[in-house]
N, C-alpha and C positions, 0 to 999 in steps of 0.2 A: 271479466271472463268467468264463465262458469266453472266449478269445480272440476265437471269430467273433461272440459276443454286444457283445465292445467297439469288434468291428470297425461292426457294426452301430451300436451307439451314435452312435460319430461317423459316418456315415453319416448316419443319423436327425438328427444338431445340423446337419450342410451343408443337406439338405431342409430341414430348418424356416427357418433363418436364409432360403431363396430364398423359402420360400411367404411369409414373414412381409412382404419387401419390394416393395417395386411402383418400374418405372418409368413414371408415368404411370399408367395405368388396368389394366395388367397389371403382373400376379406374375413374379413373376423362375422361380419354381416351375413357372409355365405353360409361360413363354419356353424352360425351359430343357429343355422335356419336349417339344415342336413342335420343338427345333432338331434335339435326337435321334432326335423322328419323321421328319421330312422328311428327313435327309440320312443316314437308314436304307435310308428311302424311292428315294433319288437313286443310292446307291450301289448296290441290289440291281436298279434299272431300267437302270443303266449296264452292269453286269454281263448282266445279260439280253440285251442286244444284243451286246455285243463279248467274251462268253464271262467265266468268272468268273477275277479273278486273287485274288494274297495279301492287295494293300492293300483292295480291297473286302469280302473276307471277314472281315478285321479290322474295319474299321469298321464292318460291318452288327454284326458280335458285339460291339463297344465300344459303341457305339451304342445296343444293346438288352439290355445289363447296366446301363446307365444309365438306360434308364428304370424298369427292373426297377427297381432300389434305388429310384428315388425314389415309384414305387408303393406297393414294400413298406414304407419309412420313414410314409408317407402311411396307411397301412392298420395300422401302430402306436402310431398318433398319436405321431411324431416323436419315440418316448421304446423305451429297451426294460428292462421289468421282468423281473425275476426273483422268485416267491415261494418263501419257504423256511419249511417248518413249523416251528412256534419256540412253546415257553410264555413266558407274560406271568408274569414274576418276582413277586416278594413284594415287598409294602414300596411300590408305587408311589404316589404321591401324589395324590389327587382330585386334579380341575380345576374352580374354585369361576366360579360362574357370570362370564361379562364378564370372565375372567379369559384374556389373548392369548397365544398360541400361535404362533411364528414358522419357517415353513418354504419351501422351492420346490412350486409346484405346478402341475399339469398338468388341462388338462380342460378341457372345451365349461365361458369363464363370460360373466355375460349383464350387457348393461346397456339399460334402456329398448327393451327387446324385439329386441337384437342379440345374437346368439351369437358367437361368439371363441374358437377353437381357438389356447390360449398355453400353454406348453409352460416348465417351468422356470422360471418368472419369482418375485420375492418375494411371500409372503402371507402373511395374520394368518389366523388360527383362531381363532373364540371360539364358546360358548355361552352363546344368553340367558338369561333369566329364566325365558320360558315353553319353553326347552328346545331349540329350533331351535340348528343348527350353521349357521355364517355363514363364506365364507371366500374376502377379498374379497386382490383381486392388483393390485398397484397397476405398470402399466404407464407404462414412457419411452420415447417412438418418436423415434430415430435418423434426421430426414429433411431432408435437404439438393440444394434447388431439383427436390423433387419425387419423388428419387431414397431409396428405403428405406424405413423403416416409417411407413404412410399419420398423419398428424397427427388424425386421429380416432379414433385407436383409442387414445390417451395418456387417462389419467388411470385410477378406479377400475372393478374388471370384479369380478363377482359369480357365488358359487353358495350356492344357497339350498337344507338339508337337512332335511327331517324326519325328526326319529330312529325315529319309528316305521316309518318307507319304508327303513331299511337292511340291505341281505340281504345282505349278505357285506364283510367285514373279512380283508384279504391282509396279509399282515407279507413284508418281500424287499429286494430292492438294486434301484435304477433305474440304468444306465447311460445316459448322455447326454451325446453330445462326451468329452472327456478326464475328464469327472467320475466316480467310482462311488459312491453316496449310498446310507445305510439310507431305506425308503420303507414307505409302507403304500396300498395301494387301496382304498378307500371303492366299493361299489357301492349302489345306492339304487333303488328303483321311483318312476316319475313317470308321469304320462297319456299319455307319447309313449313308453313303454319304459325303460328301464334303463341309468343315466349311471353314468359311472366319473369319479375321479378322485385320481388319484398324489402323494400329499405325501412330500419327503423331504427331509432334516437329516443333520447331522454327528453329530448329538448323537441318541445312540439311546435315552439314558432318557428327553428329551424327548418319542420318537415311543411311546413306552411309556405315556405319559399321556395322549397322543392317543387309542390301542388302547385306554385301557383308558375313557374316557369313552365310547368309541364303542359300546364292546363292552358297559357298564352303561345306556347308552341305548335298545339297541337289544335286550337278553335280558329290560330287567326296566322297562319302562316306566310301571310301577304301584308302583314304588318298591321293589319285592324286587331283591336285586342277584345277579345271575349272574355266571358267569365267561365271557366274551370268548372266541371261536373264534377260527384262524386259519385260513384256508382254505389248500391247500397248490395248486390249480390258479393258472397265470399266468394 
């Protein structure tokens, strides 16, 4: 990955860690996006009356690089991939049904009708019996007298695939904060449009038997097996 890509990374892990916490009933994401605007705000109306000096012009432009980044980290779902076109080797080994799959993963997942945008957290992968891909993220919220990640959002969060709904398989690198991981993007069609979401591991033969369930799921659903595409767009 390129430099401005890891810059962005860590970037993308500061914005998540604020969105993810709340003091009280607000996100530290929101607070910190209002403190930028308003005193954006203060310094360009101060300027305005008493002529513009250096320190105003600094801080209107510090000020509004700052909320840039956390827009744009916000608008990449607080992760940045990179796809790279790649064949899926020989030799890979099925994945036998109920049989788990352990990675980080990223993506809108749901429990008793709440969505959760969680970003790099641990998940199981498995496929059942009747074929669905299941890949649940077991979250630990960090909250102390109220301060950090809200106590409701702790325990198991869920996304739910039908392999027949998946239209595009990415092979690439995620960077996120100081880490840089092999990843792959699952895209899928649902009633509301089109969910993505980011798994990635150390271990790249691992994500190679991910790719290649995904990719014999989704070519040959009638039991003929094809070979796995990788899309080369991020």
């Amino acid at each position: 990955m390129s430099v401005l890509e890891r810059l962005l990374g860590l970037v993308a892990a500061a914005a998540y860690a604020l969105r993810r916490s709340k003091v009280g009933f607000v996100r530290l994401q929101v607070g910190a996006a209002l403190l930028c605007l308003v005193d954006a705000v203060c310094h360009a109306y101060r300027a305005w009356l008493m002529d513009f000096g250096v320190t105003d012009v600094c801080a209107i432009a510090l000020c509004s690089l700052l909320l840039a980044l956390l827009l744009s980290a916000h608008a990449r779902r607080y992760l940045v991939f990179h796809a790279q076109p790649v064949t899926l080797p020989e030799g890979v080994a099925d994945l036998a049904p109920e049989e788990r799959l352990f990675f980080r993963g990223s993506g809108w997942f749901e429990v008793n009708d709440t969505r959760n945008c969680l970003v790099e957290v641990p998940v199981v992968f498995w496929t059942t019996q009747l074929g669905e891909h299941i890949i649940a993220a077991k979250v630990r919220a960090l909250n102390i007298l109220g301060v950090g990640v809200p106590r409701v959002e702790r325990g198991w969060w869920y996304i739910f695939i039908n392999p027949l709904k998946v239209v595009d398989v990415a092979v690439g690198s995620i960077c996120f904060g100081l880490r840089v991981r092999h990843a792959l993007r699952i895209m899928w069609a649902t009633q509301k449009g089109r969910e993505r979401v980011y798994l990635s591991c150390a271990d790249r033969g691992q994500l190679c038997v991910l790719w290649k369930e995904l990719g014999i799921k989704k070519e040959a659903p009638r039991g003929t097996r094809g070979q796995p595409r990788c899309a080369a767009a991020g």
